[in-house]
Each structure stands twice: as C-alpha cells, then as structure tokens.
C-alpha positions as CSV (number, residue, x, y, z in Angstrom):
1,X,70.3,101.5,99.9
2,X,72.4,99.6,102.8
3,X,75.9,98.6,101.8
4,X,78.1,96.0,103.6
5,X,81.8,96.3,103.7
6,X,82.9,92.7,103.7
7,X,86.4,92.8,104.0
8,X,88.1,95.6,106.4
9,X,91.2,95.9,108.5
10,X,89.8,98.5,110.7
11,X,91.8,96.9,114.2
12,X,95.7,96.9,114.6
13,X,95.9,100.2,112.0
14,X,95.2,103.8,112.2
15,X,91.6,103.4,111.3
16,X,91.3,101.7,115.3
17,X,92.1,105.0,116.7
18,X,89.8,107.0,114.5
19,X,86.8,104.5,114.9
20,X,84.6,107.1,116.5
21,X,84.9,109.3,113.5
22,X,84.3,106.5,110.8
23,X,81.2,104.9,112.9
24,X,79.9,108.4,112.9
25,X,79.6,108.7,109.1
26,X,78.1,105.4,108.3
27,X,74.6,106.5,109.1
28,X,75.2,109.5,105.9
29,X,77.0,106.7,104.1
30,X,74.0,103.9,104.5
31,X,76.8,101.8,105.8
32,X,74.3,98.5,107.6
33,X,77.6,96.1,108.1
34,X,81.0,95.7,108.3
35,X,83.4,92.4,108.6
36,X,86.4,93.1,110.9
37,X,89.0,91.5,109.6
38,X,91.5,89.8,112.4
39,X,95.2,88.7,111.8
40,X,96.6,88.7,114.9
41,X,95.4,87.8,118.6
42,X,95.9,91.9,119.1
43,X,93.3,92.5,116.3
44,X,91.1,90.2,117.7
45,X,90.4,91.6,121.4
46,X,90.1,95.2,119.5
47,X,87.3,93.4,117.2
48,X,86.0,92.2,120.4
49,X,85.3,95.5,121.9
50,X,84.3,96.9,118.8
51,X,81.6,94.8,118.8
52,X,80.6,95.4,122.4
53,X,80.4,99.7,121.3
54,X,79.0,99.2,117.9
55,X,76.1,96.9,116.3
56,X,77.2,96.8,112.7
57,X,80.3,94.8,112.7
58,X,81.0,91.4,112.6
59,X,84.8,89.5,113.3
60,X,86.7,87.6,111.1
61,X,89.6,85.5,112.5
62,X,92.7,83.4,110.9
63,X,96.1,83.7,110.2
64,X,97.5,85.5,107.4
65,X,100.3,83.5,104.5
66,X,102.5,86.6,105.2
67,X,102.8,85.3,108.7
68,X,104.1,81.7,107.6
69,X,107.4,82.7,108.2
70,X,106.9,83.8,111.6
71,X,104.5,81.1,112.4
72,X,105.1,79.5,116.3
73,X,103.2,75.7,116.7
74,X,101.0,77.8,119.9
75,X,99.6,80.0,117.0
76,X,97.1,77.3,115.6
77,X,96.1,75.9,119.1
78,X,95.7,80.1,120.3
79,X,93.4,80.6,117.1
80,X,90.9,77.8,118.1
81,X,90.8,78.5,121.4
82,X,89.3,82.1,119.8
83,X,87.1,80.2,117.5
84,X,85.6,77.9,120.6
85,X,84.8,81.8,121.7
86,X,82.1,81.9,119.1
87,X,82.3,85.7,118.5
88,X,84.1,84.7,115.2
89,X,81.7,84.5,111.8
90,X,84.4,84.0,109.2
91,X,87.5,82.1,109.4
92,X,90.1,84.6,107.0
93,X,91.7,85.8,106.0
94,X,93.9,82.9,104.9
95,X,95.3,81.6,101.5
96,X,98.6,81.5,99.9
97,X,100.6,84.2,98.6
98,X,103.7,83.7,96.3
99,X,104.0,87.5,95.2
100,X,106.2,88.6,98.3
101,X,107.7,85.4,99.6
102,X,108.7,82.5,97.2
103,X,110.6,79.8,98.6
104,X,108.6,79.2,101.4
105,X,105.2,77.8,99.3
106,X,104.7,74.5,100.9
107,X,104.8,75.7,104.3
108,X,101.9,77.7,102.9
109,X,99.7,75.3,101.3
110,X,100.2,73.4,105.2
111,X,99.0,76.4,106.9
112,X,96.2,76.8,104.2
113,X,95.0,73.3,104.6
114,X,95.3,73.1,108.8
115,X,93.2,76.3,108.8
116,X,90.4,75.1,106.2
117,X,90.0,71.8,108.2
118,X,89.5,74.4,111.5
119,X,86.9,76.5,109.3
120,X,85.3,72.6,108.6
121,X,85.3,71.8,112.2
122,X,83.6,75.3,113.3
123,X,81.2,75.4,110.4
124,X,82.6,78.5,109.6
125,X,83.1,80.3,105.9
126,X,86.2,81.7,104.6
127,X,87.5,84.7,103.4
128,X,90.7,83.8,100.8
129,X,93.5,85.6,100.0
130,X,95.1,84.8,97.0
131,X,98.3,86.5,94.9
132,X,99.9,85.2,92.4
133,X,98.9,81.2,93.2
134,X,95.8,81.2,91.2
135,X,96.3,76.9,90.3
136,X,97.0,76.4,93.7
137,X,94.3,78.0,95.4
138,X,92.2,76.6,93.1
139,X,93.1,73.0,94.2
140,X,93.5,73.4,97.8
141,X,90.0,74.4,98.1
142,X,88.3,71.6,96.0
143,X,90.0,68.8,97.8
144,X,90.7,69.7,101.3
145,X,87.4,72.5,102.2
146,X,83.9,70.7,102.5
147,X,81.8,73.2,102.9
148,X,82.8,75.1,99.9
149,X,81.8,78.5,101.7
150,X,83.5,81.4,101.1
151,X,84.7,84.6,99.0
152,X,87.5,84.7,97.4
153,X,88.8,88.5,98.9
154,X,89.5,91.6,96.7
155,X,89.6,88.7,93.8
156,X,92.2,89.9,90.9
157,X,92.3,86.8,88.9
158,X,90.9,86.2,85.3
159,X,87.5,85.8,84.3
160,X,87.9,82.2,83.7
161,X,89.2,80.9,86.9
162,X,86.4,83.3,88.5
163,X,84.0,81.0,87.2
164,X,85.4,78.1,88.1
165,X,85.2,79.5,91.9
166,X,82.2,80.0,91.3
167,X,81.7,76.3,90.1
168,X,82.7,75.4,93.4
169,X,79.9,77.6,95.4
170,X,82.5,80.2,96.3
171,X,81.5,84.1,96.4
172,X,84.0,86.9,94.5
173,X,84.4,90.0,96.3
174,X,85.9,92.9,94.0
175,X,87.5,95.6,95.9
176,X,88.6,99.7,95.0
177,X,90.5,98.6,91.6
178,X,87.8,98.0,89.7
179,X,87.5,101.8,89.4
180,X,90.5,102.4,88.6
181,X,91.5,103.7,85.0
182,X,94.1,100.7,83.9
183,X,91.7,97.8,85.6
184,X,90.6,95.7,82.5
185,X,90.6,92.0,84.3
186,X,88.9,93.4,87.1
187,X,85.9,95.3,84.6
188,X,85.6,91.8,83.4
189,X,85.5,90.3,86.2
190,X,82.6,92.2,87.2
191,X,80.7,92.5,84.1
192,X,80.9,88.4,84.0
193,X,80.3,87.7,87.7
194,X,76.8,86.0,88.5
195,X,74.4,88.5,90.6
196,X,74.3,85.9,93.3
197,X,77.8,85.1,93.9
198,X,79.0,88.6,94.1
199,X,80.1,90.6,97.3
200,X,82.2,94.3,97.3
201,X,84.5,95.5,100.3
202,X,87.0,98.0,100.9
203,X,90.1,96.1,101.9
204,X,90.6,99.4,104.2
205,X,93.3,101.0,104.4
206,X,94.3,99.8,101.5
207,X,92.9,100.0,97.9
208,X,90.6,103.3,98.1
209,X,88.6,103.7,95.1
210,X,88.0,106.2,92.7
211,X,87.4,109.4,92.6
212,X,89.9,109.2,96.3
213,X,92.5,107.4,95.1
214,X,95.5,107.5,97.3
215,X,93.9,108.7,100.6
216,X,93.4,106.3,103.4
217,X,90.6,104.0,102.8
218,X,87.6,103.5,105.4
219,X,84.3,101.6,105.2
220,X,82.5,105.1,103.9
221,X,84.2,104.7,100.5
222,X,82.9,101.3,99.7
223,X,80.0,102.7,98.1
224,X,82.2,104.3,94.9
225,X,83.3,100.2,94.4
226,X,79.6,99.2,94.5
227,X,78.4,102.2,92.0
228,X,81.3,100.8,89.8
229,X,80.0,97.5,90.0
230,X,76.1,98.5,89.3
231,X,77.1,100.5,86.6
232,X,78.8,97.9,85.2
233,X,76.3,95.8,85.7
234,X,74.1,97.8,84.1
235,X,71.5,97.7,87.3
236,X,71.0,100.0,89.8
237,X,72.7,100.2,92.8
238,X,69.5,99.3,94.9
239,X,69.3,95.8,93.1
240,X,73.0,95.1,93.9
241,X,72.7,96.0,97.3
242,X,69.7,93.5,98.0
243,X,71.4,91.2,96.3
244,X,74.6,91.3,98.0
245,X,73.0,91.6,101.0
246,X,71.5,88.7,100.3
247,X,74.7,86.9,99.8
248,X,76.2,88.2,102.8
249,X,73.7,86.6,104.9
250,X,74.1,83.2,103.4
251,X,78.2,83.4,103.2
252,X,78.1,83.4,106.9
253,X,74.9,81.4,107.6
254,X,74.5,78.5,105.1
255,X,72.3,78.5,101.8
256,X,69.8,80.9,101.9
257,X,70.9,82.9,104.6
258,X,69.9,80.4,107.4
259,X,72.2,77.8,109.7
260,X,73.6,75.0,108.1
C-alpha cells in the first residue's frame, strides 16, 4: 500500500522546519508522494530545495484568491517566469473564495481566469480552491480552462455539483473532514464519487483527520482520510491506492498517465 498526499502546505509553515522528522516517518507510513503546495515566491524556493533533498515530492505553484487583495501587476509576470523553470507540475492552488472576503469577487474571477489561461499555456493541471462560490467556479472552468485537468482541492460541495465536475474531466480530492463525526455532504460525496476521478490529501496543517483531530496535520495522517474513504467505499484500501495512484499520474501527465 503506497499513498500520495496530493495537496500539502509543508513550505512557509512549521511543518518546513520539522521536514526531517516528517520525511523520516513516511517509509513506516508507506507515504510514495507528496504535492508541495506553493503560494508565494518564499514557498517556492523552499519546494525547490525540498526536491533537491527528497525524491517523493513534487511542487505546485499559483497564487492564492486570499492574496487578491494584495495582488501587485509583477506577481503574474514573477509566477511565469517560475513556471518557464519547469520544476512546477501543477498550477494551484487557485480559485475563488467568497467565505472570507466578499466585495472584492470580480477581482477574483480575473485572477482565476489570467491564471487558468497560464495553466493552458504551460500544459499544466490545476489544483482549485473553492468556498462558498460553487456556481462560479463551476462556470469559470467550463468556459475559460481547455484542458479541463484538474482536482477540485479538499472539495466540500454537494454531491450533485461533484458530478457535474466530474462531467467536465475534473478529479475530487476529499481531505480529513470526511472522518469527522458531523460530515454528512462529505460521506456522500465519497460514497458517490467515481473510482477513477478520486484523489485524498491532507491539506497539512490544516484539517487533521480522525482519530487526531486538532493536532497539527502532516503527510503521515493521510492514510486515516484514505481508510475513511475505502471504507466507505466498501473496497479495500489496496484498490483505492492503485487507483488513485493511478489518477495521480494522469492529473499531472495527460490521460492515462502519459504526456499530453
């Protein structure tokens, strides 16, 4: 059994100064891969190194909706020039977000669209971050991202706009609340989910599943989402993990796993 963290803010946190100690249990833990997720040019030379020490993780690059706000014009033109690097695998995460900010949505939806013409122009997949902006999501992607590669991340919508996702050729990633006691949608959401549009991740540090709720999350714990999920399923956990596997590969390298 080889699990893959797919989504996992382990640079610009706590976790990057423990990294030793968290690559050192992945071996007990059967941990084969782990997406670094980047949200800031800081993030993105530590993911660089990272990758230089360690052979399981790959980088994910883009700007976050909660840094709309902040946004400078350099910040679009600094992110390609890390994409023309080609150490980058996934352009995320990116999306919209109307849970914190409200009255700043259309400045958004630009940054959404600018950044999913970048992921077209790379040939690069995407890892979405969506709160609260369901409808909107929804419609950027089907009109402004060709490819139609990507996950939606730690996905907390309802069953039926999942499947219209999926519709579209996008994968669901379900994170630590599906093992939570109150998480109905999310149970759904997984029982409904096709096999071969599924992924799992950690969201680390945030999010820790079940039974360490409320401790810091790291990579390690992602295999208490995916037993969830198998059980669930009602498969074992050896299936899931080909399977996602599977999906993995072809998220970052085209339909069925190989270059597009």
């Amino acid at each position: 059994m080889r699990y893959i963290d797919s989504h996992a803010h382990l640079c610009g946190t706590e976790l990057y100064d423990d990294i030793k100690n968290i690559v050192a249990r992945f071996p007990k833990n059967q941990i084969a891969r782990v997406m670094l997720i980047c949200c800031s040019t800081k993030e993105y030379l530590q993911a660089k190194q990272l990758i230089k020490d360690y052979d399981c993780f790959d980088i994910a690059r883009g700007i976050h909706p909660e840094s709309t706000n902040e946004l400078r014009d350099e910040d679009l033109d600094n992110l390609e020039v890390e994409l023309r690097e080609g150490l980058i695998s996934l352009l995320g995460e990116i999306g919209l977000d109307y849970y914190w900010v409200k009255d700043n949505k259309e400045k958004q939806r630009e940054l959404f669209i600018r950044q999913l013409a970048l992921a077209d122009k790379y040939d690069l997949p995407i890892a979405v971050h969506c709160r609260d902006a369901s409808e909107d999501t929804y419609k950027i992607l089907d009109k402004y991202h060709q490819t139609k590669r990507g996950v939606l991340h730690c996905y907390s919508g309802s069953v039926e706009m999942m499947e219209r996702y999926v519709r579209l050729g996008y994968y669901i990633s379900l994170a630590g609340p599906v093992t939570f006691q109150n998480a109905k949608t999310a149970v759904e959401v997984a029982k409904a989910v096709p096999l071969d549009h599924l992924l799992y991740e950690t969201d680390c540090p945030y999010l820790t599943p079940v039974p360490f709720r409320g401790k810091r999350n790291d990579p390690n714990f992602v295999i208490y989402t995916a037993a969830k999920i198998a059980e669930l399923k009602n498969i074992e956990v050896e299936e899931l993990n080909r399977q996602v596997t599977v999906n993995y590969n072809c998220l970052l390298k085209g339909k069925d796993g190989k270059i597009s």
